[in-house]
C-alpha positions as CSV (number, residue, x, y, z in Angstrom):
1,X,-37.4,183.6,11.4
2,X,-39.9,185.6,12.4
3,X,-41.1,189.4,10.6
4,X,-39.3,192.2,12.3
5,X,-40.4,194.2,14.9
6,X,-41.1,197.9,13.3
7,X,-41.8,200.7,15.0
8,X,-42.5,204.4,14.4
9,X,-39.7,206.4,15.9
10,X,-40.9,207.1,19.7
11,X,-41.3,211.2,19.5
12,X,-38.4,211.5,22.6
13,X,-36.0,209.7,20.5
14,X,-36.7,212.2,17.5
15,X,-34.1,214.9,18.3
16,X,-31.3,211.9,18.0
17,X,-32.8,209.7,15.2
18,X,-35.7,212.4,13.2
19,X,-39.1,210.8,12.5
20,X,-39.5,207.7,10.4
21,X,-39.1,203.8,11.3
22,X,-37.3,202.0,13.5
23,X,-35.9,198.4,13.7
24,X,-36.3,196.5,17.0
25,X,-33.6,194.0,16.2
26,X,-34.1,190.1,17.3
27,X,-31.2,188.2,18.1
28,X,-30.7,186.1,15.3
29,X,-30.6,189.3,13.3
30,X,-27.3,190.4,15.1
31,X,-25.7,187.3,15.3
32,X,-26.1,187.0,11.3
33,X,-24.5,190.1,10.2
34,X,-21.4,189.9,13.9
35,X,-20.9,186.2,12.3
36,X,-19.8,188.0,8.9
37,X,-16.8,189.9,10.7
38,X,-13.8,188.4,9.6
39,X,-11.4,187.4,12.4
40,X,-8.6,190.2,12.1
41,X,-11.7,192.8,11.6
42,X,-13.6,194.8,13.6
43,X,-16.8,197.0,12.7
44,X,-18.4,199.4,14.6
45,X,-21.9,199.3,16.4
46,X,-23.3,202.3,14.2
47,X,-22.3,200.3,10.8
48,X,-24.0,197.4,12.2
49,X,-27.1,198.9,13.4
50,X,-26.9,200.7,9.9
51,X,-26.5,197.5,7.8
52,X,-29.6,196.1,9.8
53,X,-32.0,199.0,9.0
54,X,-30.6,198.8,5.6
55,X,-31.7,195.0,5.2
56,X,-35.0,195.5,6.5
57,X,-35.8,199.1,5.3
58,X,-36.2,201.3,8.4
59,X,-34.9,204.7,9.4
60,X,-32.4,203.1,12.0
61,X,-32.3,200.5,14.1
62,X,-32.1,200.3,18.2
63,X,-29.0,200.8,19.6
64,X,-30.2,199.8,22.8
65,X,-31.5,196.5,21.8
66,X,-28.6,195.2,19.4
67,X,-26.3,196.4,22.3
68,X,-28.2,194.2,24.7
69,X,-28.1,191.3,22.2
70,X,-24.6,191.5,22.2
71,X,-24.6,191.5,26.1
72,X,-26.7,188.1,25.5
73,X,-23.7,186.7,23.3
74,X,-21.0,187.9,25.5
75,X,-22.6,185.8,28.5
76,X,-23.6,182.8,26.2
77,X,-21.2,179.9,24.9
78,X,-21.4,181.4,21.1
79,X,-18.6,181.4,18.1
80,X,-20.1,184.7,17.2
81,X,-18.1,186.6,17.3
82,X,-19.3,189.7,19.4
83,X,-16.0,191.1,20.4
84,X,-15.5,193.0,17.3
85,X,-18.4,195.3,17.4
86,X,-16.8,198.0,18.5
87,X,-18.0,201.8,19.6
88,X,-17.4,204.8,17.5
89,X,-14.8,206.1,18.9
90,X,-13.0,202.9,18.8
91,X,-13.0,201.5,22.0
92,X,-14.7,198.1,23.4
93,X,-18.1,197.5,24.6
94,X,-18.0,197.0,28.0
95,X,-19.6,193.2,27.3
96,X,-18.8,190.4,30.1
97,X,-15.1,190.2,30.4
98,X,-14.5,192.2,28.1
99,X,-10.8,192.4,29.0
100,X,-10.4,189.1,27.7
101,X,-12.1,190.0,24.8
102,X,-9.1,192.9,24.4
103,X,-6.9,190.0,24.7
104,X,-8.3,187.8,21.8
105,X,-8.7,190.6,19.5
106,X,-5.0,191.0,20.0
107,X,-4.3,187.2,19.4
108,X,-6.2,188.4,15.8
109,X,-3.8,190.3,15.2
110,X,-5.4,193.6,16.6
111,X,-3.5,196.5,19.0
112,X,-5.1,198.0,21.8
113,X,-4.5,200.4,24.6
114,X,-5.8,201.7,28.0
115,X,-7.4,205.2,27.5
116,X,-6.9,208.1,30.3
117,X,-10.8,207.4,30.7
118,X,-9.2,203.9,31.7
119,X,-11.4,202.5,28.8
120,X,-9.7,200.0,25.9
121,X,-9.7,201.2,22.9
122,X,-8.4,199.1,19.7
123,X,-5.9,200.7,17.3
124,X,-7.4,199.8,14.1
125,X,-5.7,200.1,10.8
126,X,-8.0,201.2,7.7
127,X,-7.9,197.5,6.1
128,X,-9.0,196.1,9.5
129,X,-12.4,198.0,9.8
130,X,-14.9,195.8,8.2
131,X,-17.7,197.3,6.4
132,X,-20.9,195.6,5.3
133,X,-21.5,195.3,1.8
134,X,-24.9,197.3,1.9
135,X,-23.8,200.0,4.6
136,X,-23.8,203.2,3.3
C-alpha cells in the first residue's frame, strides 16, 4: 500500500473542520475498516472517517472522498460491505440502488423506514451500531 495522502486543512474548509491535517483516504483504506462491520451492524460515515484519521494521525479525514469510495463499491462487484455506512442521522447513503441495499440490511436483521423527506432511514438498536475499536 502506498503512504497516505496528507494534506493541510484547505483554509475554506476551516470553519467546518479548524486548522490541522487532513486524510485524503485511498480506496483500500475504506474498504479495510467497511470490511470490519459485522453483518447485523451498521456504523456511521463520521465514525469511519474518524477511525481513519485516527489510524493515520490526522485532524480528520475527507468526507468527500471516503463518500465517493463508497460510491466506487456500490457500483463494483465487491463483498464489502458498503451498505452499512450509514449518515448521522441514520439514514442511507444514497449509493447505486441503494433501495436494495435497505432491503439486505433488513435481511440482516435491520428495520428501516421511509422518512417524510422520502429518505430511508434504518432503525438501529444501541447493540447494532458498530463502533471501531480506536474511535473516540
Amino acid at each position: 500500500m502506498k503512504a497516505p495522502k496528507i494534506i493541510q486543512i484547505p483554509e475554506k474548509m476551516e470553519k467546518y473542520y479548524g486548522s490541522g491535517n487532513m486524510l485524503h483516504p485511498e480506496l483500500s483504506m475504506v474498504e479495510e475498516l467497511v470490511d470490519l462491520i459485522p453483518r447485523g451492524s451498521v456504523a456511521t460515515l463520521d465514525t469511519l472517517t474518524k477511525e481513519l484519521a485516527n489510524r493515520y494521525g490526522t485532524n480528520v479525514t475527507c468526507p468527500m472522498r471516503t463518500v465517493n469510495h463508497l460510491k466506487r463499491l456500490s457500483k463494483a462487484d465487491t463483498l464489502v460491505p458498503f451498505w452499512r455506512v450509514l449518515k448521522t442521522d441514520s439514514t442511507m447513503l444514497k449509493l447505486e440502488r441503494y433501495e436494495h441495499w435497505a432491503t439486505v440490511l433488513e435481511k440482516e436483521g435491520l428495520r428501516w423506514e421511509i422518512t417524510r423527506a422520502n429518505q430511508i432511514k434504518i432503525l438501529i438498536a444501541e447493540n447494532q451500531l458498530f463502533r471501531f475499536e480506536g474511535a473516540s
